[in-house]
C-alpha positions as CSV (number, residue, x, y, z in Angstrom):
1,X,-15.4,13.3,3.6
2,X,-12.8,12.1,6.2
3,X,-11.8,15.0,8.8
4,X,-8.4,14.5,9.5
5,X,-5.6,16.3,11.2
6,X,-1.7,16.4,10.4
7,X,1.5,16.8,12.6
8,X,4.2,19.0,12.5
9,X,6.3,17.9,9.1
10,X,9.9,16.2,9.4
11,X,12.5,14.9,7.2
12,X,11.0,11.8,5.8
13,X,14.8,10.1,6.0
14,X,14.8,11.4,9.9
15,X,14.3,7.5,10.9
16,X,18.0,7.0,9.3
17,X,19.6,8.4,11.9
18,X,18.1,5.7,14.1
19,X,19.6,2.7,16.3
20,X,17.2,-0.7,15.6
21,X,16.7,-0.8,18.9
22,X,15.1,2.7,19.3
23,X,13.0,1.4,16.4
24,X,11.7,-2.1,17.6
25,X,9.8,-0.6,20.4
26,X,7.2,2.1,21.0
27,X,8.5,5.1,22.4
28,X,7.2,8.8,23.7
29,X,8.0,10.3,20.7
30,X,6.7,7.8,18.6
31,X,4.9,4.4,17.7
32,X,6.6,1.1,17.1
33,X,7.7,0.7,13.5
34,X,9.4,-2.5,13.5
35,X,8.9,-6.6,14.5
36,X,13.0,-6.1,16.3
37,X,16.7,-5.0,15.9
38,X,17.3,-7.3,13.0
39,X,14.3,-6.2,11.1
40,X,14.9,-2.7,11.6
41,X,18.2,-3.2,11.1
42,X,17.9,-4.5,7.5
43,X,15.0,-1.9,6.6
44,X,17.2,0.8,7.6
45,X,20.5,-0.9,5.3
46,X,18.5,-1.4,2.1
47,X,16.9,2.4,3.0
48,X,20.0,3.6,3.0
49,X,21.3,2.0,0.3
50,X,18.6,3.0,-2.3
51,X,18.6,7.1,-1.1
52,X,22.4,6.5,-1.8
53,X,22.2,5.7,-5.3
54,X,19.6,8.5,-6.1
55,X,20.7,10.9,-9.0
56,X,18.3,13.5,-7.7
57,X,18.9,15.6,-4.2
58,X,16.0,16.3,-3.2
59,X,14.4,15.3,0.0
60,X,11.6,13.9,1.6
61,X,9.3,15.4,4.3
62,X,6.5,13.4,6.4
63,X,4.0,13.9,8.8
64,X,1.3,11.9,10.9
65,X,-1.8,12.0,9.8
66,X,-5.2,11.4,12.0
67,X,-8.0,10.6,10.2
68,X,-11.5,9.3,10.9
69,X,-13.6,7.0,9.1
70,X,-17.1,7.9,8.3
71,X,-19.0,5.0,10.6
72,X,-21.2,5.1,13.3
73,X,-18.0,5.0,15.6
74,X,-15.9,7.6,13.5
75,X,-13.2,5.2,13.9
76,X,-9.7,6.7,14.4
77,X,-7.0,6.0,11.6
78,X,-3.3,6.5,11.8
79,X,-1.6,7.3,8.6
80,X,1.8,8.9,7.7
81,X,1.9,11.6,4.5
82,X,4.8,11.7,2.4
83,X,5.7,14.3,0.2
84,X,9.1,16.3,-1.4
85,X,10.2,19.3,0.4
86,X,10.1,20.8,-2.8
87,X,6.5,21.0,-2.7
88,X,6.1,22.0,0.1
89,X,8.1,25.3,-0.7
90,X,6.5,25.4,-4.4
91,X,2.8,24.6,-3.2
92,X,3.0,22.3,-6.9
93,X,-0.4,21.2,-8.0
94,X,-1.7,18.3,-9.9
95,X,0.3,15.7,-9.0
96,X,-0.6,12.3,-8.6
97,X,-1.4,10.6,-4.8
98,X,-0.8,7.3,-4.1
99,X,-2.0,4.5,-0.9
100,X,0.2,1.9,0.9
101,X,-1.9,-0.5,2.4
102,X,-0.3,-2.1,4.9
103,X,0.3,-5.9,6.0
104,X,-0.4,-7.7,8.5
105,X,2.3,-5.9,10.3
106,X,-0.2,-3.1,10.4
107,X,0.1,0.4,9.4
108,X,3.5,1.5,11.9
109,X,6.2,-0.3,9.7
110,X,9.3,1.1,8.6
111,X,9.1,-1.2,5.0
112,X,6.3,1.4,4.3
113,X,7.8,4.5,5.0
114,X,11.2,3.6,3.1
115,X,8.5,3.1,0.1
116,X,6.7,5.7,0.7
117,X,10.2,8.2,0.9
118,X,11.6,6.0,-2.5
119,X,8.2,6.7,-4.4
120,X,8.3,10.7,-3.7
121,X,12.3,11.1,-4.7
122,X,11.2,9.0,-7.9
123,X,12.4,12.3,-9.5
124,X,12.3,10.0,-13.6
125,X,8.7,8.4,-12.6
126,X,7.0,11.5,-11.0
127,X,8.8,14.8,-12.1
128,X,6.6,16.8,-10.8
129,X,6.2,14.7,-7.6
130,X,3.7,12.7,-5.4
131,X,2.3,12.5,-2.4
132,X,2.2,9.5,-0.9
133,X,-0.7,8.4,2.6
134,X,0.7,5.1,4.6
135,X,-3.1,4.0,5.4
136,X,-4.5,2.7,8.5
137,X,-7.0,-0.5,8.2
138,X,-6.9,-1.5,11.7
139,X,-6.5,1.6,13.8
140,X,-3.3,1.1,15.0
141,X,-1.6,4.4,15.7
142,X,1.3,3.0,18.2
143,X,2.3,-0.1,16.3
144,X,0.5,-2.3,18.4
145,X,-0.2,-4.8,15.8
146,X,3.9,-5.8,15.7
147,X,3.3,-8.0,19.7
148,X,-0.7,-8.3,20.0
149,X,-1.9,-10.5,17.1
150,X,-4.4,-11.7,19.1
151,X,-5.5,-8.1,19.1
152,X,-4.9,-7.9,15.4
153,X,-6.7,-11.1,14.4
154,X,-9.9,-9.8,15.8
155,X,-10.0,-7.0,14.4
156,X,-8.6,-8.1,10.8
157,X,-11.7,-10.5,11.5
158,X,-13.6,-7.8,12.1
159,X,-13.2,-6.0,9.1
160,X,-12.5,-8.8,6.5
161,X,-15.3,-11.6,7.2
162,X,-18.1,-10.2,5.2
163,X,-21.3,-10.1,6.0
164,X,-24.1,-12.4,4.7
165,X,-24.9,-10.5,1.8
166,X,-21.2,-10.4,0.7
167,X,-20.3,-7.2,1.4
168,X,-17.5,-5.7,3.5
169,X,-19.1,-2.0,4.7
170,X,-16.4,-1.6,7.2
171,X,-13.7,-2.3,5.2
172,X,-15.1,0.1,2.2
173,X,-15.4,2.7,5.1
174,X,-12.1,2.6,6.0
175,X,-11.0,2.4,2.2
176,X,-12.8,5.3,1.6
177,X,-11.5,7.5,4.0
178,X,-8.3,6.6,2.7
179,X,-9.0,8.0,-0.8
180,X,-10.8,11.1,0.8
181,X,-7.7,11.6,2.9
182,X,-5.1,11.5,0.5
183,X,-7.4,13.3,-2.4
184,X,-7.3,16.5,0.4
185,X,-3.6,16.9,0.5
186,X,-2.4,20.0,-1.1
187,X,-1.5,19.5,-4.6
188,X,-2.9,16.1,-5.0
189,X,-4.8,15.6,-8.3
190,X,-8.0,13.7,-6.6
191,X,-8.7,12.5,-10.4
192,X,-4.9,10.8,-10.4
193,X,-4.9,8.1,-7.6
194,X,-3.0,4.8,-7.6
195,X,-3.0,2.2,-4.9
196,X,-0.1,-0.4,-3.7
197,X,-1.1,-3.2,-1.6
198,X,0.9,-5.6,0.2
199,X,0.2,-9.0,1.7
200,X,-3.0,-7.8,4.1
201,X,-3.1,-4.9,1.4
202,X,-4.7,-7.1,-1.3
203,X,-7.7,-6.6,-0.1
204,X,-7.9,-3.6,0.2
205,X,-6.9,-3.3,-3.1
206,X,-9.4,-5.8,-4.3
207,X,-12.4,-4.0,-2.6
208,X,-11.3,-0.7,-4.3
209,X,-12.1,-2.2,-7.2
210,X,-15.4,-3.8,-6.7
211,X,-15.8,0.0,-5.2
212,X,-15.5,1.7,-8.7
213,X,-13.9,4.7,-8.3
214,X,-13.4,6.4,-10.9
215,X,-10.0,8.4,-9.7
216,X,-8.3,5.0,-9.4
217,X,-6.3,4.6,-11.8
218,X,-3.8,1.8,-10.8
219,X,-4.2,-0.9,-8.4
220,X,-1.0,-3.2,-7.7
221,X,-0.2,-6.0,-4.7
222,X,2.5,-7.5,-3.8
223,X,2.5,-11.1,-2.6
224,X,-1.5,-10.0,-1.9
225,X,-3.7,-12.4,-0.2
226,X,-7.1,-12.7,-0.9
227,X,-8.5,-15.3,1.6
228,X,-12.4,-15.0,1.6
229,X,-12.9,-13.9,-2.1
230,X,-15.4,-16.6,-2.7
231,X,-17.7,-14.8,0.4
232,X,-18.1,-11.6,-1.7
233,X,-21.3,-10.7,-3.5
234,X,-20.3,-11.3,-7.3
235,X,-19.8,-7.9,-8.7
236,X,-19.6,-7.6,-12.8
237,X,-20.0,-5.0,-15.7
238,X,-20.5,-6.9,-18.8
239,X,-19.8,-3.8,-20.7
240,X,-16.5,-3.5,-20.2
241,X,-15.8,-7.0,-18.9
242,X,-12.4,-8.2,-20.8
243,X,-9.5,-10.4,-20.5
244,X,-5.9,-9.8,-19.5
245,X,-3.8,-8.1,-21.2
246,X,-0.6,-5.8,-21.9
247,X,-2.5,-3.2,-23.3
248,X,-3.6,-0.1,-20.4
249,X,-7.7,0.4,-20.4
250,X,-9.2,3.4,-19.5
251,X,-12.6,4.5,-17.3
252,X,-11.4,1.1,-15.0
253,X,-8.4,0.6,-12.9
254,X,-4.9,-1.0,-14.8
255,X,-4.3,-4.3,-11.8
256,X,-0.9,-5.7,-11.3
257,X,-0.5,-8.5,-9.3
258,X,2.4,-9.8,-7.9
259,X,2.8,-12.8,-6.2
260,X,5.2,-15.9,-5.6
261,X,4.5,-19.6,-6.4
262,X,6.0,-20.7,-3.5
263,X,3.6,-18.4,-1.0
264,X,1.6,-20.8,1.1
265,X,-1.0,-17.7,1.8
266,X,-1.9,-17.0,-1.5
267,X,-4.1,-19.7,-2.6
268,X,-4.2,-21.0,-5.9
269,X,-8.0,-20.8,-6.1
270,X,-8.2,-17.8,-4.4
271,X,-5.3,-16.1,-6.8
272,X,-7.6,-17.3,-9.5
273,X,-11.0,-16.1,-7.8
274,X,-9.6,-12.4,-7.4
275,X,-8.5,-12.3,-10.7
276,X,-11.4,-13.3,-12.6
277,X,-13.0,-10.7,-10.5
278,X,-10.8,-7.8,-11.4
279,X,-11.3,-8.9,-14.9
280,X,-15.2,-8.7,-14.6
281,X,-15.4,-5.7,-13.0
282,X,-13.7,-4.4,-16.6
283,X,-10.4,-4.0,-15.3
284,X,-7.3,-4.7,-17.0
285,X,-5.8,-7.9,-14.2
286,X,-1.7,-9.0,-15.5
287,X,-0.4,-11.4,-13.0
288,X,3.2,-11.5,-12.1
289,X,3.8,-15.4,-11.0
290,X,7.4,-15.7,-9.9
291,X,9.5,-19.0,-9.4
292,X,10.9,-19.9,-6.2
293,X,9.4,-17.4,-3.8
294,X,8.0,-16.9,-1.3
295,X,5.3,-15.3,1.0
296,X,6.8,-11.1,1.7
297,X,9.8,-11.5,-1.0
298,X,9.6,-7.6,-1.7
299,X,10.7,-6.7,2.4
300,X,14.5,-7.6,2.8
301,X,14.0,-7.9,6.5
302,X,12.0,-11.0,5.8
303,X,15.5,-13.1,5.5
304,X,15.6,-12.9,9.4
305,X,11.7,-14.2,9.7
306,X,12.2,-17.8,11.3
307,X,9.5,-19.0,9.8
308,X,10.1,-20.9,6.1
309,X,7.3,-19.6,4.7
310,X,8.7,-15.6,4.5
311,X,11.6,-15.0,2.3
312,X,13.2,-11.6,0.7
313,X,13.8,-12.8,-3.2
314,X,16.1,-9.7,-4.8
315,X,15.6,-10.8,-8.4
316,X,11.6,-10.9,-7.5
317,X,11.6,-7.4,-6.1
318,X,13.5,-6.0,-8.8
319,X,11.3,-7.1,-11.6
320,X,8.0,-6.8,-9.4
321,X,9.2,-2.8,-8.7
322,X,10.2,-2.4,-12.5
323,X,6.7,-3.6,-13.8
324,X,5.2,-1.3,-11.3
325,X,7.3,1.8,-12.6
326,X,6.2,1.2,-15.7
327,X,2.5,0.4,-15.0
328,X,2.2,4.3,-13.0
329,X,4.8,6.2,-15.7
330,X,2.1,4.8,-18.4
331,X,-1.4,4.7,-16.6
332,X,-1.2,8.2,-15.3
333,X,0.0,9.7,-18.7
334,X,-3.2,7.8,-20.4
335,X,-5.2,9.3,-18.1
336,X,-4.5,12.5,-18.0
């Protein structure tokens, strides 16, 4: 099992208080957590906006999390835990964890936390609450992935590229340290685990479920890519091997997959590759195709990308968040 080691805890809505500025760069006190102003900027307004709205009052509280992964290095990981204050003062058990994995932006993004804080105050989804781990892929504890991608593409290379038997150990390692991680936390049911992936996320989220693991009980990504898939060793369980459909499975993770038409990083053939592997490994793949959108359409800071392939798309979001509401509310009362 993953050792790991938490900070002191903080508000989880702390970062509010926030200029963009003190944001967009690293800082003593903390890591990097956005590309620049604007993005931080529009994080922090649709953040904002959405604790606004909530019906319920309670709060958020969040700490950094060091973690290792079990490899010969014991390769640092930099997470963040999120949790309600509530149970912190109830010490509430058997309640259901769940994983961000991060995109290419790496694990120091304030997208993630805000969804990580929205997911915990879900007061109608999880009424007993969550606990929610931001996971680290790369090892990137002071958001250093946001100005080195030469430094990230190495070691995204490094981790994704499998090896000539078409497996990705490293990736698995880090995966699994994850799951160990989060299963530790205090009042986390380690037989109740969902992951949410987005854009670099997918695979982990793919890999979890060539991993079979048996607490996973939802996997979902969001405008996932899954370059590569037709390197991987061909993994299949013709037992329970079945086709998509509406209807939740159990004993295999429920996939949701999200993604745009109009992406130019999520391949056609490689949307289809992942999907018929989902679906051999016995789980239960629905794919969400949307019309006119683009690569990141779930991050509203992506409006301010300059590049033409990134776009926020609200009415994608919206329905992509409502059909993974559902998907958790449903897979974790089948399961229990």
């Amino acid at each position: 099992m993953a050792a790991s080691s938490t900070s002191s805890w903080e508000p989880g809505t702390e970062i509010l208080s926030l200029a963009p500025s003190d944001l967009s760069k690293p800082s003593v006190t903390g890591p990097q957590l956005a590309k620049d102003d604007a993005y931080a900027e529009a994080i922090l307004k649709a953040w904002t906006s959405d604790a606004e709205e909530r019906t319920s009052k309670q709060t958020s509280t969040c700490s950094h999390i060091l973690y290792k992964c079990n490899n010969e290095d014991e390769t640092s990981l930099h997470g963040c835990i999120y949790r309600s204050s509530q149970l912190i003062e109830n010490n509430a058990s058997s309640i259901p964890g769940l994983i961000l994995f991060h995109t290419g932006a790496g694990p120091q993004d304030i997208f993630l936390r805000w969804k990580a804080d929205s997911l915990v105050n879900d007061k109608e989804l999880f009424p007993n609450g969550c606990v929610v781990l931001i996971a680290d892929i790369i090892g990137d504890g002071e958001g250093w992935a946001w100005t080195d991608r030469s430094r990230y593409e190495t070691v995204r290379k490094s981790i994704l590229i499998p090896d000539k038997k078409g497996e990705r150990n490293e990736l698995k390692c880090r995966i699994q340290a994850a799951i160990d991680t989060l299963s530790a936390q205090p009042g986390v049911d380690p037989g109740q685990i969902a992951a949410l992936g987005f854009c670099m996320g997918g695979h982990p989220i793919l890999e979890l479920a060539r991993m079979n693991v048996p607490s996973v009980k939802v996997l979902i990504t969001y405008h996932g890519v899954f370059d590569g898939v037709d390197r991987l060793s061909h993994v299949s369980n013709s037992d329970n091997k079945i086709s998509s459909s509406n209807e939740l499975i159990t004993g295999k993770p429920n996939v949701l997959v999200c993604t745009g038409e109009d992406d130019p990083f999520v391949g056609k053939e490689d949307l289809a590759l992942a999907t018929a592997m989902f679906n051999d490994i016995g789980c239960n793949c629905r794919v969400m195709n949307f019309e006119k959108t683009r690569h990141g359409f779930t991050n509203p800071a992506q409006d301010y990308n300059p590049s033409d392939a990134f776009a926020f798309n609200e009415d994608s979001y919206s329905k992509s968040w409502s059909a993974t509401r559902d998907l958790l509310k449903k897979a974790f009362r089948l399961n229990k």
